[in-house]
N, C-alpha and C positions, 0 to 999 in steps of 0.2 A: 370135903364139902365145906365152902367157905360160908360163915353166916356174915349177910350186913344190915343196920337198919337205917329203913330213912326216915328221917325227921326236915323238919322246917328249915333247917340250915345248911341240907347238904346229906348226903351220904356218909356214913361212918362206918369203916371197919376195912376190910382189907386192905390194910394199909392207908387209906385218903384221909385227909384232914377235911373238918369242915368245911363248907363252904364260907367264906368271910362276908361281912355286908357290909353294905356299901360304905356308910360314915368308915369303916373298919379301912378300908379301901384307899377314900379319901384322904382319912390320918397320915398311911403310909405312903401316900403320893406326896402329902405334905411335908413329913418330915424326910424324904430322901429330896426332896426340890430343895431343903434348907441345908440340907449336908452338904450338898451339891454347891450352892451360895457358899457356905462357909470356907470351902474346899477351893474356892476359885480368890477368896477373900485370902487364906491365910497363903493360898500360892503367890496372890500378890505380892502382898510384901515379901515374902522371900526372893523373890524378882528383883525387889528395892536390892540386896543383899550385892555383896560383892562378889565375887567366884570364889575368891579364899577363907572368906565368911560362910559360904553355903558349902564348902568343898571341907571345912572344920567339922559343921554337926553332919556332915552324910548326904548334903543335896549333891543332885546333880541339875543344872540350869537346864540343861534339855528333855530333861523328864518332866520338868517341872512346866515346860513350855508344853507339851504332849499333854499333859492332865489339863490344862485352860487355866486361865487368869484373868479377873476381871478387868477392866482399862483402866479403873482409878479405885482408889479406896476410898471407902465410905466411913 
């Protein structure tokens, strides 16, 4: 027999995490939208990059086209 209790946040105990609220929600919408920007920003410039440049630290140009890149840098 499994005990849970609930409270104002969500259920707790067999296993589940709280429930999050909302600002909580919103935080994490925001900062994976900015990972995401970053992610297309610092693909950019590796784009600038030449193949024997990018082919030295480990990129590969076509993966790097697969993940997204912004059109211009900011």
């Amino acid at each position: 027999m499994a005990l849970s209790t609930a409270t104002s946040t969500g259920l707790i105990g067999e296993g589940r995490r709280p429930a999050r609220s909302l600002f909580r929600r919103a935080f994490d919408h925001m900062i994976a939208a900015r990972q995401k920007q970053a992610m297309r920003h610092v693909n950019s410039y590796l784009l600038s990059l030449d193949d024997a440049t990018l082919a030295h630290y480990g990129y590969d140009r076509e993966e790097l086209k697969r993940q997204g890149a912004a059109s211009t840098l900011i």
